[in-house]
N, C-alpha and C positions, 0 to 999 in steps of 0.2 A: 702970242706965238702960234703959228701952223704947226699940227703934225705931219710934216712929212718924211718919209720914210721909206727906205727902198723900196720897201713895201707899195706903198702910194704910186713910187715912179716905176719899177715895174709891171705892174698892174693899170698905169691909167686913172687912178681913181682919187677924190682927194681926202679921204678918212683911209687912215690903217685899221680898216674893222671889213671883216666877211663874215657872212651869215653862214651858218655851221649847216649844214645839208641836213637836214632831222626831217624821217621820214613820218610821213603823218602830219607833217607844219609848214615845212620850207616847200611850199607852191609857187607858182609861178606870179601869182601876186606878190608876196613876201618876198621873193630874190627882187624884183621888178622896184620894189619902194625903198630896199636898203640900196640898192644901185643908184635910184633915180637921188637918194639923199645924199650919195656920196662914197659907200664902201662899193663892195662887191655882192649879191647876192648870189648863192648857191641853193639849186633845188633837190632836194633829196630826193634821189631815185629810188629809198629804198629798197625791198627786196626785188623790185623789178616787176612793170606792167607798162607796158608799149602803149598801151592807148592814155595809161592816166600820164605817161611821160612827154608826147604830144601835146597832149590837152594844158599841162602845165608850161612846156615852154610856150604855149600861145599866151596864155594868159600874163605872159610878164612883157609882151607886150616888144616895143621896139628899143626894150631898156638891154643893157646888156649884162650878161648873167652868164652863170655856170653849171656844173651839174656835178653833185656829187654820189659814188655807189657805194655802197658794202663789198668791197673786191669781192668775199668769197662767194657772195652769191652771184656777183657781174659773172664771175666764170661760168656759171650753168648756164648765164644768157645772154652771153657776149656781144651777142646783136645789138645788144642796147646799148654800145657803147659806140656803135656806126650811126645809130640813132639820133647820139647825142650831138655828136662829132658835125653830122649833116647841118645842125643848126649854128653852126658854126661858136660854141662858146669859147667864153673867155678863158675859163678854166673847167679840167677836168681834175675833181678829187678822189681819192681811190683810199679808205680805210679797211680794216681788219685785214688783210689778206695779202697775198702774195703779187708785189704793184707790177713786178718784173713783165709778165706777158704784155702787158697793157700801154707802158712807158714809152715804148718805140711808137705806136699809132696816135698816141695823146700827143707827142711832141713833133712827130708829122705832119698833123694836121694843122700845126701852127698854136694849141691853144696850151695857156700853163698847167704843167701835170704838178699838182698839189698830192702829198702824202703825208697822211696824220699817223705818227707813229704813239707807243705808249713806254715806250726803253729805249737808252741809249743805243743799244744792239739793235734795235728796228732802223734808227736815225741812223746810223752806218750802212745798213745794207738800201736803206731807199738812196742815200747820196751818191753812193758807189753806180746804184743804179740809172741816175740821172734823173733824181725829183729837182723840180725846180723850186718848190718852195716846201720844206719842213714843218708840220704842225705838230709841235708836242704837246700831247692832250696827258693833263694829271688825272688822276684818278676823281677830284672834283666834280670832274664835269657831269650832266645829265645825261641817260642814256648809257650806252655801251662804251665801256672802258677797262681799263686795269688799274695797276695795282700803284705804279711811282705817282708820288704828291709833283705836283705843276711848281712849285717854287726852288725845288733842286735839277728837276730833269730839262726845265728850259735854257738854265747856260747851264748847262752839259752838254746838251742840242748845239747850243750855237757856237761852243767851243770844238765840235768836232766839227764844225760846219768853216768855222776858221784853220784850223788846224788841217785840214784837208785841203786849201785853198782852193774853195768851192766858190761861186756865183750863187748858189743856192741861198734861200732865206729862211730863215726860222720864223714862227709864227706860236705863239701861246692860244691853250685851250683848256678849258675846263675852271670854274668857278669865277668867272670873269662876268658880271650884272652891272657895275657901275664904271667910271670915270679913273679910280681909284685902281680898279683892276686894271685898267688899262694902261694908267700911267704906270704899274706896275711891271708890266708885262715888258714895256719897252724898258725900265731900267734893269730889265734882267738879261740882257740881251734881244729882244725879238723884236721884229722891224712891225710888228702889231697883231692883235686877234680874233680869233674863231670865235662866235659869240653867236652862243645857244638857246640857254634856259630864258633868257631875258627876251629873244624874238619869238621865243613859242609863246610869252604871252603879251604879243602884239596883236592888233584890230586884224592885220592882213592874216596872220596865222591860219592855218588848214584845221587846228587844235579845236578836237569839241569846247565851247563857251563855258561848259562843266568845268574840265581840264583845265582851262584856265584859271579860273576862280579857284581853282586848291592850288594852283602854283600860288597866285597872288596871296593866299590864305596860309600858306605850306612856311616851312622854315627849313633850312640845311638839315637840322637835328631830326627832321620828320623822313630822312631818305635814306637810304641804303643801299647797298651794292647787292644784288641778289637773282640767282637763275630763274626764279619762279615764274615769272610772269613768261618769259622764255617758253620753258616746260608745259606749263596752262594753255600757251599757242600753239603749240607743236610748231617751235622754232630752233632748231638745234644750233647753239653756236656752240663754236668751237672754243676751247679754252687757249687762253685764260680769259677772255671774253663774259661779264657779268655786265648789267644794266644799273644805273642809278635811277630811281625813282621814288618818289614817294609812297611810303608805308600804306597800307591798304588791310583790311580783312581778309583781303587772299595771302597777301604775305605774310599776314601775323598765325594764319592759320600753318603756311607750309614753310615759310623760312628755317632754313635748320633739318628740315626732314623734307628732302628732294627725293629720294626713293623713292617714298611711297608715294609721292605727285606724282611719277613717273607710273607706278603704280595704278594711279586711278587717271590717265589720262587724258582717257577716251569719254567720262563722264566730264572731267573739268575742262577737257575742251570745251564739250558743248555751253555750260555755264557761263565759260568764262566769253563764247562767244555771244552768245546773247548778252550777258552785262555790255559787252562793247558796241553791241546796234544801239542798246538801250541809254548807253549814256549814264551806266554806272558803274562809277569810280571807287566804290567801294570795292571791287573785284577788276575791272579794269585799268591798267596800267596808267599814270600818269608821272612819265621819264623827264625828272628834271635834278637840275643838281644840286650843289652846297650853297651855290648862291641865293638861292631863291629868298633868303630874309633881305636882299635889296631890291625883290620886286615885290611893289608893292599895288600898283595898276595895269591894265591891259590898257594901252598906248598906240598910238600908229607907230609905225617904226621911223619914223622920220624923224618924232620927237625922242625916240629911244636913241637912236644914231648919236643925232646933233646934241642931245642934254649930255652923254657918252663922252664924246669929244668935248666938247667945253669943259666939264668936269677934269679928265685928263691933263688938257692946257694948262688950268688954273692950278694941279696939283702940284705940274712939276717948272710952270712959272713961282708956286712958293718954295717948292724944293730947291731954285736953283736963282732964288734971288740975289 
């Protein structure tokens, strides 16, 4: 059996799987090899840098791709979103933040405005708004998220996405690594998914080779949702806004007592920046999610895609024998 999936036929592509825009991994290699295998790639833009944003859509080549921002910071540098546009992507993604300003020039320009919500009341106000494709990220997932579990909040997504008599599609995120997740995703309603933790450690990944090796090494039980590594950056996000990632020395020292990180800021910046030129994970950040006990190698993403979908197939060819 094929997945195909609205998903698939709105999009052009023949896997219902997109590469999750994760800044720091999703380059312009990595959109370029999950596209060339079949889904969609997405390059994480980010908190926004014009020359690394060029530099990456070269690097994917004549593959076709997309580009996903952090909405709240796109607003301080909205140029980058003409940037984007000029290269004519497939799709434009917009998380955390408020999609409305954006929605009208992403859908002018011809390319899919994709919007990853974390609540139902988010997936209401982006449909009203005119996303064309719904991502309900659970709390699961690696990186920056909230607080709803991905296996209630995705038909809830896709029921209001019915219930409105929307065109729009729903799209699952967060703790999704294997075959299993996927065929999962689609029986919950969603036309396929955003697939994170499992391309950050792939061969194309932008991810120091360190960072890799503790995902592959890491387990679900080793990660946690938590500001610190945020605070240690002087990255202010806005709530309810927290990171998954794996447990570290820096979190074990400050999780639980954020004041006084805030407190010493100015010193744990500097630390914390040099562990990250340096390549040390014991204080710098390695954002991955619940899944990480199904990855177990750094992979090309071709073979992650393809082992991904065949896995899927076979699940819900025994589910529906």
């Amino acid at each position: 059996m094929a997945l195909r999936t609205k998903l698939t036929e709105r999009l052009g592509i023949r896997h219902p799987v997109l590469l999750a825009p994760m800044g720091g991994a999703s380059g312009g290699a990595l959109a370029g090899a999950v596209t060339a295998a079949g889904g969609l790639g997405l390059i994480g833009a980010g908190y926004g840098d014009a020359a690394w944003l060029e530099r990456e859509f070269a690097a994917a080549g004549n593959h076709r791709v997309g580009c996903g921002f952090i909405t709240w910071s796109l607003a301080k540098k909205p140029e980058l979103l003409d940037l984007a546009l000029a290269r004519r992507p497939a799709a434009i993604m917009l998380s955390f933040g408020d999609a409305a300003p954006f929605l009208p020039k992403i859908k002018a320009a011809g390319a899919v405005a994709i919007c990853q919500v974390q609540s139902l009341t988010q997936a209401r106000t982006v449909l009203a708004e005119g996303a064309d494709i719904i991502v309900a990220q659970g709390t699961e997932a690696g990186g920056h998220g909230a607080a709803r579990a991905l296996l209630p909040l995705v038909p809830a997504v896709a029921d209001a996405v019915t219930a409105a008599g929307s065109p729009a599609l729903t799209v699952a995120a967060g703790g999704i690594a294997d075959g299993r997740g996927l065929a999962a995703a689609l029986m919950l309603g969603a036309e396929g998914a955003l697939v994170g933790s499992r391309f950050y450690a792939s061969a194309e990944s932008l991810a120091h080779p360190r960072a890799k090796e503790r995902v592959v090494a890491g387990s679900g039980d080793d990660t946690l949702r938590t500001s610190v590594f945020d605070i240690a950056r002087g990255i202010d996000w806005p709530a309810p806004y927290t990171g998954r990632a794996l447990a570290n020395e820096l979190s074990r020292r400050w999780h639980g007592r954020e004041a006084a990180l805030k407190a010493e800021a100015a010193a744990e910046a500097a630390r914390y920046a040099a562990a990250a030129e340096a390549g040390d994970f014991d204080t710098a950040v390695v954002f991955t999610g619940e899944g990480a006990d199904l990855i177990r190698a750094v992979e090309p993403a071709r073979d992650i895609l393809e082992r991904m979908v065949a896995e899927a197939e076979a699940a819900l060819a025994r589910r529906f024998a």
